[in-house]
Kinemage of the C-alpha trace (Angstrom):
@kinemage 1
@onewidth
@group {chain A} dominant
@subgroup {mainchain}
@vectorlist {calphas} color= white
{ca unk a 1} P 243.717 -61.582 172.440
{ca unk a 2} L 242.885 -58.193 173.826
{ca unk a 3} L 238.962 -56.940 173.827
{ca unk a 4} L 238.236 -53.355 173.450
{ca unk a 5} L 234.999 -52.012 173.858
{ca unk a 6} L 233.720 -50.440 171.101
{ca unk a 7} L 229.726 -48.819 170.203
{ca unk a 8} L 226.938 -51.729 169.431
{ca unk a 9} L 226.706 -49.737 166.261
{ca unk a 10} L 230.249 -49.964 165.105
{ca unk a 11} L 230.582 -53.416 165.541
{ca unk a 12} L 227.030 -54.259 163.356
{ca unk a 13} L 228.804 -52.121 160.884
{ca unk a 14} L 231.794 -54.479 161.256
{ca unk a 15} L 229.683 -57.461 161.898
{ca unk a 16} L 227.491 -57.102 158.152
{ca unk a 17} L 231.156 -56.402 156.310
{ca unk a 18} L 232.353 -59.546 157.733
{ca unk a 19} L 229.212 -61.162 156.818
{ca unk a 20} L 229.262 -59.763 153.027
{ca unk a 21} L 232.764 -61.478 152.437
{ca unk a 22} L 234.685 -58.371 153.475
{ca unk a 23} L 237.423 -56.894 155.960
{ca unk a 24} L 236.810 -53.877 158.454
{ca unk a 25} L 237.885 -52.527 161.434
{ca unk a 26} L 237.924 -49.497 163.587
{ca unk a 27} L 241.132 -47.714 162.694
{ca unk a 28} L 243.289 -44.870 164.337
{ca unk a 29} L 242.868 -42.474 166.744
{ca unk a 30} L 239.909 -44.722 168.793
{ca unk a 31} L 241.701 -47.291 168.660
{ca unk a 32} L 244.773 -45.510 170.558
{ca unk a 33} L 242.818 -43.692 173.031
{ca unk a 34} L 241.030 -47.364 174.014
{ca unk a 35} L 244.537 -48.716 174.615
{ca unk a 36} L 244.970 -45.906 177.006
{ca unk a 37} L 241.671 -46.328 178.537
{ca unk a 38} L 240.034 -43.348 177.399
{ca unk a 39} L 236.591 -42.770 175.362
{ca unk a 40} L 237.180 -41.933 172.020
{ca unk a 41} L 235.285 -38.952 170.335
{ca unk a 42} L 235.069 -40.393 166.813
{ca unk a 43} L 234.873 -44.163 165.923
{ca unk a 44} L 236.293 -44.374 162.509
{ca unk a 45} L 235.846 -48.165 160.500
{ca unk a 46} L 238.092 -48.878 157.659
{ca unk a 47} L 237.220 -51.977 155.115
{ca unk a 48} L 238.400 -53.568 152.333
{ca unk a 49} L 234.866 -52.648 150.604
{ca unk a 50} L 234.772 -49.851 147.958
{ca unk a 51} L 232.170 -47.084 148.897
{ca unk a 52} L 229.703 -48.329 146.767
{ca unk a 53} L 229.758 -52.335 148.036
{ca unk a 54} L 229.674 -49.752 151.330
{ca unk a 55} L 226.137 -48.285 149.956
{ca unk a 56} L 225.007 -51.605 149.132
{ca unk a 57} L 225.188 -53.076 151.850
{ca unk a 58} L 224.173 -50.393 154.201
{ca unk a 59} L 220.281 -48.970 153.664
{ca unk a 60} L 221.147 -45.150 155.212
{ca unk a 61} L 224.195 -43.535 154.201
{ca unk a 62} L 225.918 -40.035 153.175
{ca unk a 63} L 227.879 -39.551 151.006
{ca unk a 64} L 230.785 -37.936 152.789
{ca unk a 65} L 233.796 -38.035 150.698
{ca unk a 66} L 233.209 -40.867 148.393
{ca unk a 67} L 236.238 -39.650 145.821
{ca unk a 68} L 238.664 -40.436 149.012
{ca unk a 69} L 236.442 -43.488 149.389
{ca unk a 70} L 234.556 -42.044 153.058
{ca unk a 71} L 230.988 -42.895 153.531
{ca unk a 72} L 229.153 -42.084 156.496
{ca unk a 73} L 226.798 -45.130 157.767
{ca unk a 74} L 223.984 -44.262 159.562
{ca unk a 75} L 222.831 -47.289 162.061
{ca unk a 76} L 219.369 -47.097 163.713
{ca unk a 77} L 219.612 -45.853 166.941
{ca unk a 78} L 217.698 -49.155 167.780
{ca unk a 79} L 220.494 -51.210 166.434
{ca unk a 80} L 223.254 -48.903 168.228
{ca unk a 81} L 221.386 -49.644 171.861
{ca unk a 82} L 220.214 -45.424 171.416
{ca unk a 83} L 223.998 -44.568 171.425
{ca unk a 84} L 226.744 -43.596 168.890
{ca unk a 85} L 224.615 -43.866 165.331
{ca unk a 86} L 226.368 -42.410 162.284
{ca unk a 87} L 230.142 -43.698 161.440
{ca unk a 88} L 232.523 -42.851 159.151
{ca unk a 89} L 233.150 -45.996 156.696
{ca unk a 90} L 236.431 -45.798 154.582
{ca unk a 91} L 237.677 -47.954 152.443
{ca unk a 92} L 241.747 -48.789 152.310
{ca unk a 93} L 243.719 -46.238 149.841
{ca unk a 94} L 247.240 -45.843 149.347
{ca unk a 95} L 247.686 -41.771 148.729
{ca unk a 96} L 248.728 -40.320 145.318
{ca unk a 97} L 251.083 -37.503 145.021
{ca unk a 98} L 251.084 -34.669 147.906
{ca unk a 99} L 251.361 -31.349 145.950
{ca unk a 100} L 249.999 -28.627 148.377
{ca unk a 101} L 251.759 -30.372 151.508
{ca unk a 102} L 248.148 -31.253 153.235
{ca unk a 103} L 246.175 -33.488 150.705
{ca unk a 104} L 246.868 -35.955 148.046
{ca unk a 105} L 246.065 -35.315 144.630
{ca unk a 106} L 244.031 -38.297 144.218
{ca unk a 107} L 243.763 -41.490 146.094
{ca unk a 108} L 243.826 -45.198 144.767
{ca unk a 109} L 241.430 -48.098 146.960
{ca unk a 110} L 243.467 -51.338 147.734
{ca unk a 111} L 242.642 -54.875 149.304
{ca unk a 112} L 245.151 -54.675 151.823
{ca unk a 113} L 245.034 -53.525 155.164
{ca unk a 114} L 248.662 -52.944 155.689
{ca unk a 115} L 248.985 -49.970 152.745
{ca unk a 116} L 246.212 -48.328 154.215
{ca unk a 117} L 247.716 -48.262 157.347
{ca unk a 118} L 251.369 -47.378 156.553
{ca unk a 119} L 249.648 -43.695 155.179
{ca unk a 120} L 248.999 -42.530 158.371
{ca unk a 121} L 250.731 -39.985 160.358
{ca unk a 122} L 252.218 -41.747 163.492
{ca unk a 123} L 252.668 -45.243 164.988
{ca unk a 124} L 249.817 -44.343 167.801
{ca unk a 125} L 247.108 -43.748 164.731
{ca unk a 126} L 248.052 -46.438 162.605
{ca unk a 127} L 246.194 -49.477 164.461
{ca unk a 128} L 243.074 -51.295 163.728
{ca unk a 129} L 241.003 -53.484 165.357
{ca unk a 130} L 238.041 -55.629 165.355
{ca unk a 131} L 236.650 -58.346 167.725
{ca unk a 132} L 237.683 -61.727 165.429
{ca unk a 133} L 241.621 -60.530 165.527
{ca unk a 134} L 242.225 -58.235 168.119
{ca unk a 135} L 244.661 -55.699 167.399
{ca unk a 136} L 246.795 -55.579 164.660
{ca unk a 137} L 249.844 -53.483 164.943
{ca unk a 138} L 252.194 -53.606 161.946
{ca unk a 139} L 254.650 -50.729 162.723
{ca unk a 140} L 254.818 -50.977 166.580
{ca unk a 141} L 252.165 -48.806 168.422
{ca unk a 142} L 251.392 -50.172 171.274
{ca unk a 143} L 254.743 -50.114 172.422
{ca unk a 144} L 255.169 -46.618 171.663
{ca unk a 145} L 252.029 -45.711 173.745
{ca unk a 146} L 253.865 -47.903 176.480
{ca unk a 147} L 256.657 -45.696 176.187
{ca unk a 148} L 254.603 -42.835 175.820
{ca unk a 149} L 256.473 -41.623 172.369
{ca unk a 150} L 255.157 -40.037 169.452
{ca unk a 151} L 256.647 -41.917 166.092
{ca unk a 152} L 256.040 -41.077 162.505
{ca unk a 153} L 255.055 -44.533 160.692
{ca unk a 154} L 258.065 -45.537 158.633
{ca unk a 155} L 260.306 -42.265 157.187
{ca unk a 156} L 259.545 -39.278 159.345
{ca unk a 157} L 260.602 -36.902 156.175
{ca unk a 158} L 258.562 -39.225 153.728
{ca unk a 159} L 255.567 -38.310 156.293
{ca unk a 160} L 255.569 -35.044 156.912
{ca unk a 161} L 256.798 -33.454 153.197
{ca unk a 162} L 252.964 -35.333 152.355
{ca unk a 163} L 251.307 -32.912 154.917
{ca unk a 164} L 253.139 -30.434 156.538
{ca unk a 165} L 250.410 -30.301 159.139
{ca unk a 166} L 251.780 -33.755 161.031
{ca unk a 167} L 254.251 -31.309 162.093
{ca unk a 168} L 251.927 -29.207 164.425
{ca unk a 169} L 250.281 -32.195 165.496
{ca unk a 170} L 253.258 -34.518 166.407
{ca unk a 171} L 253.505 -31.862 169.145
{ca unk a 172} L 250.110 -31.433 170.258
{ca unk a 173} L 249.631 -35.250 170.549
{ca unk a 174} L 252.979 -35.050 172.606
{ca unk a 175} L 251.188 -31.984 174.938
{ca unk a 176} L 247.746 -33.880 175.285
{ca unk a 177} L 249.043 -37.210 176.129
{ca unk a 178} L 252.345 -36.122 177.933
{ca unk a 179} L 254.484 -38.383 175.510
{ca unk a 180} L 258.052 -37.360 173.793
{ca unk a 181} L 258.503 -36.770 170.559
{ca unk a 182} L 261.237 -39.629 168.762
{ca unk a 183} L 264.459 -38.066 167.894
{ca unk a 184} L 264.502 -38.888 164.279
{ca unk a 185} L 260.825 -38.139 163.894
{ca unk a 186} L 261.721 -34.173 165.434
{ca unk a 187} L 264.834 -33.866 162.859
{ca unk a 188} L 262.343 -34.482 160.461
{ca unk a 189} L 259.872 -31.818 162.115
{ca unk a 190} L 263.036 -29.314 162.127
{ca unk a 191} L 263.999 -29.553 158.904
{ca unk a 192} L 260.667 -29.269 157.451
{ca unk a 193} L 259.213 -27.041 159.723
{ca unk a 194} L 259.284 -24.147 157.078
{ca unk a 195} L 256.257 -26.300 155.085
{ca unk a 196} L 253.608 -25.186 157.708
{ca unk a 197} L 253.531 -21.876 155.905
{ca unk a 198} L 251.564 -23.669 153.335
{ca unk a 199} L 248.731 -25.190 155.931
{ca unk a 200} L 245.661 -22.833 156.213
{ca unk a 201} L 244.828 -20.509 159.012
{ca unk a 202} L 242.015 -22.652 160.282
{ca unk a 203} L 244.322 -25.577 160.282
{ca unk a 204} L 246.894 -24.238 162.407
{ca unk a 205} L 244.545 -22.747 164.932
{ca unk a 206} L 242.801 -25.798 165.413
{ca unk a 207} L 246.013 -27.664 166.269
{ca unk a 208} L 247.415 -24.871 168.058
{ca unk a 209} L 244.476 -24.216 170.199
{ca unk a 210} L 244.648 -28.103 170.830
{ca unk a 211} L 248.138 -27.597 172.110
{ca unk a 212} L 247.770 -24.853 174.807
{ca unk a 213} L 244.260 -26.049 175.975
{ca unk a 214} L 245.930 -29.443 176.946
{ca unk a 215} L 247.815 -30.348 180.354
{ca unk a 216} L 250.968 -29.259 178.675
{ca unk a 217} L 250.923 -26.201 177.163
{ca unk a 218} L 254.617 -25.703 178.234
{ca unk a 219} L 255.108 -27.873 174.750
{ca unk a 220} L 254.589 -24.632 173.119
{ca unk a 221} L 258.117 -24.178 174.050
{ca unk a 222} L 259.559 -27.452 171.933
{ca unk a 223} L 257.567 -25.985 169.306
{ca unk a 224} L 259.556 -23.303 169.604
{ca unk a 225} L 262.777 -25.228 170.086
{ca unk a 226} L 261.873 -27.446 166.757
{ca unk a 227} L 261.292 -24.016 164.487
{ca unk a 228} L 257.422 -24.200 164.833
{ca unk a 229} L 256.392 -21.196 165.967
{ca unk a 230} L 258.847 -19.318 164.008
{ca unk a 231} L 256.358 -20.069 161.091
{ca unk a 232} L 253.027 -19.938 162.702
{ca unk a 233} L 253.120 -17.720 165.759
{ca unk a 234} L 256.599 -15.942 165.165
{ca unk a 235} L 255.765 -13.240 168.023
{ca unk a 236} L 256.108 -16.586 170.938
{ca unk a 237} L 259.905 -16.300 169.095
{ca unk a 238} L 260.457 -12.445 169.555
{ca unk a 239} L 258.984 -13.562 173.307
{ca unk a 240} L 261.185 -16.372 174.163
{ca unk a 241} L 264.655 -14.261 172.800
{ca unk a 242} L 263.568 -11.173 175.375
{ca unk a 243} L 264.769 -10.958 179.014
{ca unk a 244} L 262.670 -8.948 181.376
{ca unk a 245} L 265.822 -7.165 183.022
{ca unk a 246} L 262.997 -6.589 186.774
{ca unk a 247} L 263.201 -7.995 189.884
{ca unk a 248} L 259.873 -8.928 189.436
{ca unk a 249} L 260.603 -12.146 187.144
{ca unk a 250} L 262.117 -15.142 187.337
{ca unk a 251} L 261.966 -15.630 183.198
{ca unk a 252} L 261.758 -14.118 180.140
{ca unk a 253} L 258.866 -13.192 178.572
{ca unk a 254} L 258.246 -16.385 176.726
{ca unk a 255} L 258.548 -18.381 179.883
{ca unk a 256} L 257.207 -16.291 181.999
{ca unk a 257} L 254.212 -16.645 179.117
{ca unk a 258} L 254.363 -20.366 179.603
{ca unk a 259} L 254.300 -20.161 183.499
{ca unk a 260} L 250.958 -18.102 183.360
{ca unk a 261} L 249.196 -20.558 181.022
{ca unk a 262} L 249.754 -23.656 183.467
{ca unk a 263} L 248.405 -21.830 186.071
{ca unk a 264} L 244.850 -20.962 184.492
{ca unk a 265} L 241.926 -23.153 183.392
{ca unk a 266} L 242.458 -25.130 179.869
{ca unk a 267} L 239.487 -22.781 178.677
{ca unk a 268} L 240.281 -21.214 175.029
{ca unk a 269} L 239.757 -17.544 176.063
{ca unk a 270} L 241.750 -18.400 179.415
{ca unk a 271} L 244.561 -19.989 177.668
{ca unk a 272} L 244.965 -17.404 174.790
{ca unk a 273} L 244.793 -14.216 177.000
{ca unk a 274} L 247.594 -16.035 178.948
{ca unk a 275} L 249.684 -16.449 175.935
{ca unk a 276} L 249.320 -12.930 174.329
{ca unk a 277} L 248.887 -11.217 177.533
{ca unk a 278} L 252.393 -9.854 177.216
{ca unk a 279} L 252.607 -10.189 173.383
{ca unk a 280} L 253.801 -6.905 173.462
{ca unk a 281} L 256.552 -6.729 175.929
{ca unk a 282} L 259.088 -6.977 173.321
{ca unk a 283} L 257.997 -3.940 171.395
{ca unk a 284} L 257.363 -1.694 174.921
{ca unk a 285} L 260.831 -2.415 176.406
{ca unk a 286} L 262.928 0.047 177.981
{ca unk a 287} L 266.090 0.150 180.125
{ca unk a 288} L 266.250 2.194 182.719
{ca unk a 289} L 269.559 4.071 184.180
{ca unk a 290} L 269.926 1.583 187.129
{ca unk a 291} L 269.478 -1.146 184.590
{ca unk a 292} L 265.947 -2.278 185.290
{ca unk a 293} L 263.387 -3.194 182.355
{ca unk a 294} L 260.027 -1.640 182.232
{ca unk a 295} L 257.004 -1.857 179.519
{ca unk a 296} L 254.899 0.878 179.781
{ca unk a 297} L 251.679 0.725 178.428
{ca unk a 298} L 252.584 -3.452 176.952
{ca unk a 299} L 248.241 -4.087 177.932
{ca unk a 300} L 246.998 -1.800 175.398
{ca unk a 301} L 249.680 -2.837 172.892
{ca unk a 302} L 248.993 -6.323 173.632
{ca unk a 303} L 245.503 -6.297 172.949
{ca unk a 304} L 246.282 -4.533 169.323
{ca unk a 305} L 248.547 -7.456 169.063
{ca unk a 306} L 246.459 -10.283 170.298
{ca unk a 307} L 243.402 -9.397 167.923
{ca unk a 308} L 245.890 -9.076 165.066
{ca unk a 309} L 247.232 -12.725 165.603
{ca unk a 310} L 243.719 -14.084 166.598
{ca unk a 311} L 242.468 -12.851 163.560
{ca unk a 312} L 245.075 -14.188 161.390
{ca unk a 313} L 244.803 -17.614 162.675
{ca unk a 314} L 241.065 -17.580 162.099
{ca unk a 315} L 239.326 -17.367 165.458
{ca unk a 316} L 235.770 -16.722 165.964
{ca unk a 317} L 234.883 -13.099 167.417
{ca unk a 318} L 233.715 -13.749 170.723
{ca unk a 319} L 237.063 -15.579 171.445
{ca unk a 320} L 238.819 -12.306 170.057
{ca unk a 321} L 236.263 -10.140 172.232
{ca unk a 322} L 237.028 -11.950 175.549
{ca unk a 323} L 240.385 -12.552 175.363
{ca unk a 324} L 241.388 -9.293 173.993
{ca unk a 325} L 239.695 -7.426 176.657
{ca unk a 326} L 241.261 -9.416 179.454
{ca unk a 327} L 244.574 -9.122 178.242
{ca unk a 328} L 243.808 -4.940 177.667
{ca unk a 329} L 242.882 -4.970 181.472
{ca unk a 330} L 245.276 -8.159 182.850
{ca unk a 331} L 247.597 -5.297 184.528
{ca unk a 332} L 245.258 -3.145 186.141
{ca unk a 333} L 246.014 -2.785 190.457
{ca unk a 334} L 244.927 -0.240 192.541
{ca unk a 335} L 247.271 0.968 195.095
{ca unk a 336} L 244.474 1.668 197.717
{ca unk a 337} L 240.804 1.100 198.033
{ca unk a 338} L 239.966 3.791 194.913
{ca unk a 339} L 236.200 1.850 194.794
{ca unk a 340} L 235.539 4.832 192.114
{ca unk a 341} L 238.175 3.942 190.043
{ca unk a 342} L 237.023 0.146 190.686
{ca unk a 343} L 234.195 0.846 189.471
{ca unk a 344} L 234.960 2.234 186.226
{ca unk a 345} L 237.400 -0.635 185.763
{ca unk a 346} L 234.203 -3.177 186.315
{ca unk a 347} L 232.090 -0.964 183.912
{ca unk a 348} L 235.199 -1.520 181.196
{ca unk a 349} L 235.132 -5.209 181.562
{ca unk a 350} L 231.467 -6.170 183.059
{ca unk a 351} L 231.346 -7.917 186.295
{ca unk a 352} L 230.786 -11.186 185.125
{ca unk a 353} L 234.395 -10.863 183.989
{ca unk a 354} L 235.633 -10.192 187.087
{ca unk a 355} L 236.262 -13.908 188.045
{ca unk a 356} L 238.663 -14.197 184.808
{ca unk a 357} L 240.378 -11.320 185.335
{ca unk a 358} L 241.490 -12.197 189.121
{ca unk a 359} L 242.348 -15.820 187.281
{ca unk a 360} L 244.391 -14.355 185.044
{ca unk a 361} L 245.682 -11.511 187.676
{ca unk a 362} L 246.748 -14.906 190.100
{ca unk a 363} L 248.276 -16.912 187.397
{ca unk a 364} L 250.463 -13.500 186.110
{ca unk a 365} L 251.698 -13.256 190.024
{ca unk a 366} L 252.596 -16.991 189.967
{ca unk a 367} L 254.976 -16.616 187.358
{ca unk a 368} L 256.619 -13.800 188.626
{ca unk a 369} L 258.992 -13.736 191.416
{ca unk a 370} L 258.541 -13.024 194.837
{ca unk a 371} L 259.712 -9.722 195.190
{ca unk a 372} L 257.091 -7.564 196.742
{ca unk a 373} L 254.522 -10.590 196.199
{ca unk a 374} L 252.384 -9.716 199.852
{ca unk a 375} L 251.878 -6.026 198.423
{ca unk a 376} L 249.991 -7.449 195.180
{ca unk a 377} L 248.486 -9.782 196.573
{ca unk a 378} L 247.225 -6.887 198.711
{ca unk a 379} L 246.134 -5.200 195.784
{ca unk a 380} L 244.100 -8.398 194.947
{ca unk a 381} L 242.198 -8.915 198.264
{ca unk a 382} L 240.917 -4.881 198.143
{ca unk a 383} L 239.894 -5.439 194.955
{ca unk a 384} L 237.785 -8.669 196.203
{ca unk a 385} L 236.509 -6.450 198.722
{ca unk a 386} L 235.235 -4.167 196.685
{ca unk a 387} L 233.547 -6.253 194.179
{ca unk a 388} L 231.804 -7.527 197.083
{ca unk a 389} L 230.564 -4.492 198.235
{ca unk a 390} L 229.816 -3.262 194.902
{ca unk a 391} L 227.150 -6.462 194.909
{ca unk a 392} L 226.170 -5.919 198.524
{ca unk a 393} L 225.147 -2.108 197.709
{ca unk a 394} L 223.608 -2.976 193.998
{ca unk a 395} L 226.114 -0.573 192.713
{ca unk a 396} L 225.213 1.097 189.204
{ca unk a 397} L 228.164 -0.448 186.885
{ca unk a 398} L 227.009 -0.074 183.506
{ca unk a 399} L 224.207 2.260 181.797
{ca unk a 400} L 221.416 -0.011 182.025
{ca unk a 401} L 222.002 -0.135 185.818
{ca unk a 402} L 220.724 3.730 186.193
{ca unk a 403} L 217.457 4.132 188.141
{ca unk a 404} L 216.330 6.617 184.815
{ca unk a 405} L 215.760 5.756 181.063
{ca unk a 406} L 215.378 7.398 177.777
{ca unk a 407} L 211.479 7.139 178.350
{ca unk a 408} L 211.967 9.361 181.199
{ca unk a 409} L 213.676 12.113 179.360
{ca unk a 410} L 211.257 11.579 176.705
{ca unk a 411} L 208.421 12.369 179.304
{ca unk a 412} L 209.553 15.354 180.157
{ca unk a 413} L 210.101 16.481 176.472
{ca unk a 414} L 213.282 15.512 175.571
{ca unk a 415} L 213.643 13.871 171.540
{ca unk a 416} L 215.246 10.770 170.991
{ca unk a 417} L 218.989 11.440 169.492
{ca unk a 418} L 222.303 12.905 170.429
{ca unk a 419} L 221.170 15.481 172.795
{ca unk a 420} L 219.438 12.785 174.895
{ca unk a 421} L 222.190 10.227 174.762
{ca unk a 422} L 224.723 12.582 176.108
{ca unk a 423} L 222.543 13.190 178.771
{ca unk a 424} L 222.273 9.903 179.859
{ca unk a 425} L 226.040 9.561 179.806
{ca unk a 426} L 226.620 12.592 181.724
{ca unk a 427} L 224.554 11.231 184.024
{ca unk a 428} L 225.838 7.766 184.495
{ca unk a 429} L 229.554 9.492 184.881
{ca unk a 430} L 227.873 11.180 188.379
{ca unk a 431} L 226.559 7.731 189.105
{ca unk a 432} L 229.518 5.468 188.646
{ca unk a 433} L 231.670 8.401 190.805
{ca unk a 434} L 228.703 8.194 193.388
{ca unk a 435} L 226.000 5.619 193.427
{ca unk a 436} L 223.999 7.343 196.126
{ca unk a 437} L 222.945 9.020 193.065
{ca unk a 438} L 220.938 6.421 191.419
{ca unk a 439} L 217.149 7.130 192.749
{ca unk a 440} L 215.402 8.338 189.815
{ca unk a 441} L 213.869 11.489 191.716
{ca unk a 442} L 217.398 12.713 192.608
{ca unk a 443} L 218.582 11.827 188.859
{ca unk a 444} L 215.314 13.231 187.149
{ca unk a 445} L 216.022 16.450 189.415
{ca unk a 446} L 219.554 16.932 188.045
{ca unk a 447} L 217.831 16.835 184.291
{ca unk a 448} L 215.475 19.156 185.509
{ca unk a 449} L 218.287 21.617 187.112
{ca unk a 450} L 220.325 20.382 183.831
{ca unk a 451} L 223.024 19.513 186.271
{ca unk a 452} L 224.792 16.924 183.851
């Protein structure tokens, strides 16, 4: 019998069930990602107990969801050897009717272990397991995890018309674990793909932003394949059905798209400015009279773009910030060492950005083909140069770098408001086209001589 290791605090919870006359095991995704040798995040225990034999028996619990029969236990830390200390205890339900395609209507507890388990999504999920009997496996898990293949437990249809969100995830468990999706479980997917519309915003992003922040996020493009994205990121459509006609790329824009997020960090800001860096492309295409495609001004368009969509699927504002900015400024290249224009380029995006923007810069090259590749790569290693000797010299970037403040002006009988403020910016214009500027005697002089 195979031995999984599992938290001192799961298997007390386990233990006193057992011990009380009833059944419970860990259940699901823990007990998948121990088959594959991985730590789990959550360790969920299911048991033949209702919630309230649950409360009984346990002296610290929440109430989580007791109406779908969840109660979270809450083991001394003494008990749990200081480690994991609050689990998730549910007792076995078979599902009611599915009316909104994401939650049943009402649930109904059961003795048996098998109904509970036949609910769930895919084969990989739908395992339990506790020390006394090892794992049980009713529909065939472990040898899809052998096989590496993502399986909907019994019919695929039956599964996914119950919550339309299985659809989204049967691909993102696919791009995190590198497995293929079962063919009858994807016709299922296809035909039903249209019932995402009815999954929230914050649903979708979380199993989206799942997807491209994995080691696959060229699965994006099955999602697209399967009818996914035509429901919950249609623009990735518009992207995949339009050629970039330039000897500069190898793909379209989707692909090209795709190529650029396996070449940056899985970071969420990293990962989304790669995939609506070029959102716009489609919309800024033109054909010129030797055949060649161009996109004029596709960064700022993007950016409108890329906060529309982030929006919509619910991200939180500094994600929308960041990655909007990067992918406003992802195409900026100087063709020479302009250090002035450089330097109002750092003041846009701040130089702690810098390091994402040449990440995203590289990873935009490496999808692209290698036509004139040395000359922008050029362009790269001048603008290196120059952030480096932007540091070296302590170069004023942004307002707050200037050797003079409002205090100053103040001094020397200025008022606080408009008239001051468009002083200051005046004089941080001068500064950022000449930093041999900054000294406050030369800038207090030039307020003096009111040479702003």
């Amino acid at each position: 019998m195979q031995k999984l290791h599992m938290p001192a605090g799961a298997k007390y919870i386990i233990e006193q069930l057992n011990s009380k006359g009833f059944e419970a095991y860990i259940v699901g995704g823990c007990v998948r990602d121990c088959l594959l040798g991985k730590t789990p995040n959550d360790w969920d225990i299911t048991t033949s107990a209702t919630p309230y034999e649950v409360k009984e028996i346990f002296r610290r619990t929440i109430d989580t969801g007791i109406q779908h029969g969840t109660v979270t236990v809450m083991v001394d830390k003494s008990v749990s050897n200081g480690g994991e200390y609050a689990f998730e205890v549910t007792t076995y339900r078979v599902d009611g009717k599915y009316e909104d395609h994401r939650r049943p209507t009402e649930v109904t507890f059961t003795a048996c272990l098998e109904e509970d388990l036949k609910r769930r999504d895919f084969t990989i999920n739908a395992m339990a397991y506790n020390p006394n009997e090892g794992v049980v496996d009713i529909f065939g898990g472990q040898q899809d995890l052998e096989e590496g293949v993502i399986k909907a437990v019994g019919v695929a249809e039956h599964r996914f018309s119950e919550d339309a969100l299985r659809i989204l995830r049967a691909v993102r468990f696919a791009a995190q674990l590198g497995f293929s999706i079962e063919e009858e479980t994807k016709k299922a997917m296809t035909k039903l793909a249209d019932n995402l519309k009815y999954i929230s915003a914050e649903r979708i992003q979380v199993e989206l932003t799942k997807l491209i922040t994995s080691d696959h996020p060229d699965r994006l493009v099955e999602a697209y394949e399967l009818g996914l994205t035509k429901v919950i990121l249609p623009e990735f459509d518009v992207m995949m059905e339009t050629e970039q006609d330039s000897p500069y790329h190898l793909y379209n824009v989707g692909m090209h798209t795709i190529k650029v997020m396996e070449h940056v960090p899985p970071t969420q800001i990293l990962r989304y400015t790669a995939l609506l860096h070029d959102v716009a492309k489609p919309l800024t295409k033109t054909i010129d009279e030797e055949g060649n495609g161009h996109f004029y001004g596709h960064p700022i368009k993007s950016a409108d773009m890329a906060r529309d969509i982030l929006k919509r699927l619910k991200l939180d504002n500094h994600t929308i910030d960041e990655t909007c900015l990067l992918v406003k400024e992802h195409d900026f290249a100087l063709h020479g060492t302009n250090i002035k224009a450089f330097r109002r380029f750092l003041n846009r995006i701040g130089k702690e950005r810098f390091e994402d923007f040449l990440i995203i810069k590289r990873a935009d090259m490496a999808g692209q083909s290698d036509y004139h590749r040395e000359e922008r790569q050029g362009f790269v290693t001048d603008m290196i140069a120059m952030f480096e000797q932007v540091n070296q010299e302590n170069q004023c970037i942004k307002m707050s770098d200037m050797a003079i403040r409002g205090q100053d002006l103040i001094a020397m009988g200025y008022a606080p408001g408009k008239e001051m403020g468009d002083i200051l910016k005046s004089l941080f214009e001068q500064v950022l086209d000449d930093p041999t500027l900054n000294k406050r005697e030369i800038l207090i002089k030039m307020v003096e001589e009111k040479m702003y």
